[in-house]
C-alpha positions in Angstrom: 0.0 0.0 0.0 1.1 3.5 -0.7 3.4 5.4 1.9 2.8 2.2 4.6 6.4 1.7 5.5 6.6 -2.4 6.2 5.0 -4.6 3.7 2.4 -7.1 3.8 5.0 -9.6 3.8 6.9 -7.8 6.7 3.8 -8.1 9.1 3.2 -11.1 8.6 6.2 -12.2 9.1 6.1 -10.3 12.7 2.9 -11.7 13.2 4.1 -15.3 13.0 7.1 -14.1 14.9 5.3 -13.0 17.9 3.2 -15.6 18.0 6.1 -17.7 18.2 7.5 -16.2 20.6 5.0 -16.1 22.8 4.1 -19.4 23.0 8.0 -20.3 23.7 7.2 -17.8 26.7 4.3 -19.6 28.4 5.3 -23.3 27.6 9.3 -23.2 28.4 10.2 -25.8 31.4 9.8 -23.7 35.1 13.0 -25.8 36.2 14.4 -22.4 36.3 14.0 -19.9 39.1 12.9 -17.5 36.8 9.6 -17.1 35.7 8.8 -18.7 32.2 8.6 -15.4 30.4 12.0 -14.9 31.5 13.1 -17.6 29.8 15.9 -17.1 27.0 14.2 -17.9 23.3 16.4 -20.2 20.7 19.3 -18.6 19.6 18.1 -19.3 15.9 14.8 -17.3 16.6 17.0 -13.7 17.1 18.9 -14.7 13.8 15.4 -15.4 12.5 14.0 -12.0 13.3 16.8 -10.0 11.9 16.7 -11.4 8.8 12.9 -10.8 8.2 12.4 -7.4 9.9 15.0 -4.6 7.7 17.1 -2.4 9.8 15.1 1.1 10.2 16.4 4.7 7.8 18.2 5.9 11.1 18.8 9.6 9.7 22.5 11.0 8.9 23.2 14.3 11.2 25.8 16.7 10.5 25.8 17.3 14.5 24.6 15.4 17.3 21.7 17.3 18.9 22.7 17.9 23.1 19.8 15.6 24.1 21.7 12.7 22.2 25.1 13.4 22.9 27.2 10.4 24.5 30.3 10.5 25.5 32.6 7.6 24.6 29.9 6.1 22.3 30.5 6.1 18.6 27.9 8.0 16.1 25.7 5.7 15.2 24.8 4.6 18.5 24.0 8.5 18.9 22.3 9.2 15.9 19.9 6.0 17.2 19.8 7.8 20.1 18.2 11.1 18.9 16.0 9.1 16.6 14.4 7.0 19.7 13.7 10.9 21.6 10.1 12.3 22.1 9.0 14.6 18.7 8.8 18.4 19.0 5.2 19.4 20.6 5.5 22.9 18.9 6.1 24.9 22.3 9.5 25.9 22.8 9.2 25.9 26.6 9.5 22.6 26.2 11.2 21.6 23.3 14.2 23.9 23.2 17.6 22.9 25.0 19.6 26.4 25.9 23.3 26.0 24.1 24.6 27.3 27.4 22.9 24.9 29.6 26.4 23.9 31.2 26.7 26.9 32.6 23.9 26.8 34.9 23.9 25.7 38.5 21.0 22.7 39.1 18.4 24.1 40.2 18.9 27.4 38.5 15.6 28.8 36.3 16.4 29.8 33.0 13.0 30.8 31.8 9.4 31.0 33.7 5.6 31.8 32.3 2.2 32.2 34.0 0.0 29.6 32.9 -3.1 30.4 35.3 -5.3 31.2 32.8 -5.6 27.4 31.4 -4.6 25.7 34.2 -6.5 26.8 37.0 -9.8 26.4 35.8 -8.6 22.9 35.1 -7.8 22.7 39.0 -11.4 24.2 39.8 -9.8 26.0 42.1 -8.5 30.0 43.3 -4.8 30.4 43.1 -2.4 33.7 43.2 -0.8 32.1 40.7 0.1 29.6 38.6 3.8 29.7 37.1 5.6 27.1 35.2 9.7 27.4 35.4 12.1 25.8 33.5 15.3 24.9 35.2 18.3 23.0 35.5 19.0 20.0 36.3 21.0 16.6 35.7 20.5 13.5 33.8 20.9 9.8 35.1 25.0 10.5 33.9 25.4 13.2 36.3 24.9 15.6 32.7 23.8 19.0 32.6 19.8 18.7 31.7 16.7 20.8 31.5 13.4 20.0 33.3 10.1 22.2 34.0 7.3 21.8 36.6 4.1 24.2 37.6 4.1 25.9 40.8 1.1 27.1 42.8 0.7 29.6 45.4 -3.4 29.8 47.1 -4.8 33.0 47.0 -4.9 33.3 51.1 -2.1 34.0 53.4 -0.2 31.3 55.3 -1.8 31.8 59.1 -0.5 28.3 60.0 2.8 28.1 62.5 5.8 28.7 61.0 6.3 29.0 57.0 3.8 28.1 54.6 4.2 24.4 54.1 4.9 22.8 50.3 2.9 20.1 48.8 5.1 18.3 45.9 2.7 16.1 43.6 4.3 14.0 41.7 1.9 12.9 38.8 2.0 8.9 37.6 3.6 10.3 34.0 3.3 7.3 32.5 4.1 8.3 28.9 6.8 8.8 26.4 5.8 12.0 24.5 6.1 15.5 26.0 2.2 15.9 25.0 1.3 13.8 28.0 3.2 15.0 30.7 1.2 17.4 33.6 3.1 20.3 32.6 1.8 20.3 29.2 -1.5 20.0 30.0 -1.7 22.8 32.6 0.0 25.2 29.8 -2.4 24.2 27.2 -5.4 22.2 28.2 -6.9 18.9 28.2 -6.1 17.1 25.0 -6.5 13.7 24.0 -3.2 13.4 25.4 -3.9 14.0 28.4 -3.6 11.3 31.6 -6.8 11.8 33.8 -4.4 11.6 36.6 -2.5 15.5 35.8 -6.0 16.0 37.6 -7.0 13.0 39.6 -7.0 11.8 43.1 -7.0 16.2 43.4 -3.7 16.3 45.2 -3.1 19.7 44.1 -6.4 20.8 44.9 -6.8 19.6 48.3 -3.6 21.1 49.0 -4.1 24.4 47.9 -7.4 24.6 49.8 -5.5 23.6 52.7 -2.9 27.0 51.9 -0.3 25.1 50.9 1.7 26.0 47.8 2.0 23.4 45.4 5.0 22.2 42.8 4.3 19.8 40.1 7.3 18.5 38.5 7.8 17.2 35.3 9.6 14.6 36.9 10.6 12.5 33.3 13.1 15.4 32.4 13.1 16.6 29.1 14.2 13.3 27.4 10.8 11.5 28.7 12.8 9.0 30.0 10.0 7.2 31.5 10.6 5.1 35.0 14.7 6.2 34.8 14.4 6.9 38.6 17.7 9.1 39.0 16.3 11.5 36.5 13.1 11.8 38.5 14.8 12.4 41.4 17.2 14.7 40.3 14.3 16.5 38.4 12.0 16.6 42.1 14.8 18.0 44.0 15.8 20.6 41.1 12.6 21.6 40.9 12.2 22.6 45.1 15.7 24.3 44.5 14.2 26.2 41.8 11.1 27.5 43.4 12.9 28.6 46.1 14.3 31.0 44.1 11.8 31.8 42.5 9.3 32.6 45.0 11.3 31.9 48.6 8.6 33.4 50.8 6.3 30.8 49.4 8.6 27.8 48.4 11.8 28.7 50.2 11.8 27.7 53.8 8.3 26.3 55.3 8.8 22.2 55.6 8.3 20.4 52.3 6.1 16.7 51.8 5.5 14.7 48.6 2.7 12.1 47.3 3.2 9.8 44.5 1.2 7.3 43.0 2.6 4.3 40.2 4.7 6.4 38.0 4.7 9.2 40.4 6.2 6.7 43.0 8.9 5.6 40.8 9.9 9.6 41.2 9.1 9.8 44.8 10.8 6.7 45.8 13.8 7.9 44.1 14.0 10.9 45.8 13.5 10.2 49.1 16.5 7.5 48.8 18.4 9.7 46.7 17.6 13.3 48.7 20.8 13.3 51.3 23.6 12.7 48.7 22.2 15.0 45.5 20.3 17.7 47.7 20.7 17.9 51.4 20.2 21.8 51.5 16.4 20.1 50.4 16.4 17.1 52.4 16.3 18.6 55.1 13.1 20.5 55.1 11.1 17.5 54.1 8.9 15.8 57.1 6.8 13.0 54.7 6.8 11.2 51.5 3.7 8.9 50.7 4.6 6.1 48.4 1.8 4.3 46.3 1.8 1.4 44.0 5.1 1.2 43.9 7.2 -0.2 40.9 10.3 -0.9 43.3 12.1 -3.8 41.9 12.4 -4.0 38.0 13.7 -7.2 37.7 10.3 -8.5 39.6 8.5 -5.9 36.7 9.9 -8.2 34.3 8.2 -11.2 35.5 4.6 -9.6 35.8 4.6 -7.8 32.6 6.5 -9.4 30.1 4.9 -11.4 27.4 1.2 -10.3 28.7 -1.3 -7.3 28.6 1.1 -5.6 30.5 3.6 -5.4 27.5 3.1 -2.3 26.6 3.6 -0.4 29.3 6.6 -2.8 29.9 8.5 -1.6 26.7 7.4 1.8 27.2 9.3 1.9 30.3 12.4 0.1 28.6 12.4 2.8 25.6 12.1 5.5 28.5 15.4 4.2 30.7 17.0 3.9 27.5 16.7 7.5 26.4 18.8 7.8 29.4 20.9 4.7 29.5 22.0 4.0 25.3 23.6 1.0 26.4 20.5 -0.6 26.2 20.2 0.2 22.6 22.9 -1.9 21.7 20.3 -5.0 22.6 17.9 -3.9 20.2 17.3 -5.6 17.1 15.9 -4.2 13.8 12.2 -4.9 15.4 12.6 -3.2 18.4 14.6 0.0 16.5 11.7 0.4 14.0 9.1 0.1 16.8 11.1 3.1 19.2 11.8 5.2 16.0 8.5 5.4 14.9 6.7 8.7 15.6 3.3 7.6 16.8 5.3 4.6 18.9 7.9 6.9 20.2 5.5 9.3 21.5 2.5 7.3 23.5 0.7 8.3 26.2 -0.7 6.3 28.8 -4.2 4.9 27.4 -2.4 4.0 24.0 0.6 2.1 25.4 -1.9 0.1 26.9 -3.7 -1.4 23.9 0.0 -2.5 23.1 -0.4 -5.2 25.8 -2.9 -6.8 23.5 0.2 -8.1 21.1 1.2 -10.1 24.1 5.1 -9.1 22.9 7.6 -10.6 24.5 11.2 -8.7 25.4 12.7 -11.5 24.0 11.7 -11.0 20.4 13.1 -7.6 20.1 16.6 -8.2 21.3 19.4 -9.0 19.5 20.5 -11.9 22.6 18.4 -14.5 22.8 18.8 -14.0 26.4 18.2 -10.4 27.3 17.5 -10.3 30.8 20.7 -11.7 32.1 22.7 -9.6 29.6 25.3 -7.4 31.6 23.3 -4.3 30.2 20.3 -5.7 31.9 21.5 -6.6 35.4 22.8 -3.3 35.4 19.8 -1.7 35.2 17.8 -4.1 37.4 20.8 -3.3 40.3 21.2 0.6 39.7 17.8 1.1 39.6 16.8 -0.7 43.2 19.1 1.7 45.0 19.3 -0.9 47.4 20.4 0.3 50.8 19.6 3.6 50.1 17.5 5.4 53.0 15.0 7.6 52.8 15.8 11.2 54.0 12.5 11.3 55.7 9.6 9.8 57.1 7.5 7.5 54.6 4.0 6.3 54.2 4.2 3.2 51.7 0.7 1.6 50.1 -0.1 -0.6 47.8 -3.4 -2.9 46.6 -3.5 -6.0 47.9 -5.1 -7.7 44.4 -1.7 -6.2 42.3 -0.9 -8.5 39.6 1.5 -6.2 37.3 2.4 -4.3 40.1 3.3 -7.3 43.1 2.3 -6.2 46.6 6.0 -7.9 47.1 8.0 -4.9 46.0 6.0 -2.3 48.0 6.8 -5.1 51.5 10.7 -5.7 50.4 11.0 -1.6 50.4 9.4 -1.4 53.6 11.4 -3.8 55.4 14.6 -2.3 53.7 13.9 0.6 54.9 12.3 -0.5 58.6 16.5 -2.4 58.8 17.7 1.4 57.5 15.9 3.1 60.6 13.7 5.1 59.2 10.4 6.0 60.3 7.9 3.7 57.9 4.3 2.7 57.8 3.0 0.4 55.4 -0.9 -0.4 54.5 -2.4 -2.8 52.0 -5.7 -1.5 50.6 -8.4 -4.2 49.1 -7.9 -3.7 45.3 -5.7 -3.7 42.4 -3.6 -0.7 41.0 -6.4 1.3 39.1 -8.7 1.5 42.6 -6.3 1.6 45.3 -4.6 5.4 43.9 -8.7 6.7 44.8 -9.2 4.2 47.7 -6.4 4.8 49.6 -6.2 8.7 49.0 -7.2 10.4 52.1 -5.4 7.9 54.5 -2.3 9.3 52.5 -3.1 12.9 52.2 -4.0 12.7 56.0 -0.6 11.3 57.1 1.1 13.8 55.1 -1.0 16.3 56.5 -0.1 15.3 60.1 3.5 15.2 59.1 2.9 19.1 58.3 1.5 20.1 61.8 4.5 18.5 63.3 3.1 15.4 64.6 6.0 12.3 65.1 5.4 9.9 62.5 4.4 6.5 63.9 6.7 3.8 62.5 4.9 -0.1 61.9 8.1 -1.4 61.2 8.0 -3.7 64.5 4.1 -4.3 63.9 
């Protein structure tokens, strides 16, 4: 057919191949302490692929864009790179890196906008203002990068004790185009783009009516690196430095909390592990952090979400950690470099990557090992991103759904012992549900810690029960 890049013969051929694939994923012997899915395919079957499937038109470049640039890789690898990266969105608030970005101390704000005239009748709610700010901040290599988040002030004054307290929400962004993030859609409306969560449990808005200010991080960076947890981090505690500076009688001094949900977990997880060493000018302020749903343990991701209706989201999250770690690109086969370097693919937001799940694709079939999760590449990333025996720089309030499947309840109880063994002041509740219901069921039991946590009360550890 005219302008369709693969041919008939092509997706067939990928059809059959999947199918194959698949089936070696649910049938292979469970001798193994790995689950079945984890299971390496026949070497023959990656030869197999790579022949049918032609390599993707990677595009020549006369200079390597800064968001691509890779030290100590070789130009190819970097010209994949840029060709796997979230497409323009036509507002250069987001898509433009500043040339002098090096320059910049993290945390410094390079360029700011008011945004409260389409985002806070999205909120439903009064507010002094709304501002976004973009800033600096560094990438998962310790590299000068940008980032933005929204900040919001209420319209009353702080009567509370001491300074006004900050509510950090940090949305499940659970996408890979820079349409879908939070920050988007409070510059420019609701779009079909946009993830009913930017709006939903109303953490902004209950914290606001509260008189809290309010900082909403785009907490992927400006890669999308979806569920890279050092980005998120670094962008979180960036983005606190930021506002301080921009506003410090609102953001500056008063004592800081943060909720996260799923995505939004990933990025407060991270940074209440990662607080003391990359910001302790900001860890210090912070009294709480509510974790929920919590995808703690990739390796255990794996298992639930490879080769079924989770797939999707589970290669979604791959192409996201690889913006930030190219290593992994060296794994990919033809398949998986046409899939992440094709514009509607590269680009998904949350309700689309879903449908994916319904090819049942397996990891296995787009890597160029036969064995892909016990590559060095892999274990790398399964061990760096844990941040095992990290602690968290501040109290925390860890939930989960009981019912998880994709998600396992096991991640969010291995975090909380770890961190119970680390000292630190931890609760932990299971909520009847799965991950869809327990972000709305188990809402005000986390906004009501976190609220306690802002009027000074001691946090009350379960760790012994």
């Amino acid at each position: 057919m005219p302008g369709r890049p693969w041919s008939r013969r092509w997706k067939l051929r990928t059809i059959v191949t999947t199918v194959t694939i698949v089936a070696l994923a649910t049938t292979t012997a469970t001798a193994a302490a790995d689950p079945p899915n984890l299971m390496p395919a026949p070497g023959q079957l990656s030869h197999d692929i790579e022949d049918a499937v032609p390599a993707p038109n990677i595009p020549r470049l006369a200079r390597i864009p800064m968001r691509a640039q890779t030290p100590g890789a070789d130009r190819a690898l970097q010209e994949l790179r840029e060709a796997i990266m979230p497409s323009p969105t036509g507002d250069r608030f987001f898509d433009d890196w500043p040339a002098d970005l090096a320059r910049y101390r993290p945390g410094a704000i390079m360029s700011t906008r008011d945004v409260a005239p389409v985002a806070a009748p999205l909120l439903e709610v009064r507010v002094r203002y709304a501002r976004q700010i973009k800033f600096r901040t560094v990438d998962a290599a310790g590299r000068p990068l940008f980032a933005t988040a929204t900040l919001f002030v209420p319209p009353t004054t702080w009567t509370g004790r001491g300074k006004r307290p900050v509510m950090v929400n940090n949305p499940p962004i659970v996408a890979l185009g820079t349409r879908c993030t939070t920050g988007y859609t409070f510059a420019h409306g609701k779009t079909d783009d946009t993830n009913s969560t930017d709006l939903r449990p109303e953490t902004t808005q209950e914290s606001l009516k509260r008189g809290y200010a309010v900082i909403v991080p785009d907490h992927t960076g400006a890669r999308m690196a979806y569920a890279e947890p050092y980005v998120a981090a670094h962008v979180v505690l960036d983005a606190v430095r930021a506002a301080s500076v921009y506003d410090p009688n609102n953001f500056g001094s008063g004592p800081l909390v943060m909720l996260g949900y799923s995505g939004g977990a990933i990025a407060t997880n991270a940074t209440a592990k990662l607080a003391s060493s990359y910001a302790p000018d900001v860890a210090k302020r912070f009294v709480g952090a509510a974790i929920g749903g919590v995808p703690a343990d990739y390796r255990a991701l794996a298992g639930a979400m490879n080769a079924n209706l989770a797939s999707g989201v589970f290669h979604a999250a791959i192409l996201g950690i690889a913006r930030e770690r190219p290593e992994l690109l060296t794994l990919a086969n033809n398949l998986a470099r046409q899939l992440a370097t094709n514009d509607f693919l590269k680009n998904l937001c949350t309700g689309t990557m879903g449908y994916f799940g319904f090819t049942f694709g397996a990891t296995q079939m787009l890597s160029t090992d036969p064995d892909p999760f016990r590559t060095p590449a892999a274990e790398h990333v399964f061990e760096v991103t844990e941040m095992a025996g990290d602690k968290a720089a501040m109290p925390i309030f860890i939930y989960h759904g009981a019912q998880e499947w994709w998600i396992p309840a096991s991640q969010a109880r291995s975090l909380f012992a770890e961190q119970c063994r680390l000292d630190v002041d931890a609760t932990y509740r299971e909520y009847p549900g799965e991950h869809m219901t327990t972000v709305f069921v188990a809402f005000r039991d986390a906004l009501a810690w976190l609220d306690a946590r802002l009027q000074g009360v001691p946090a009350q550890s379960n760790c012994r029960g």
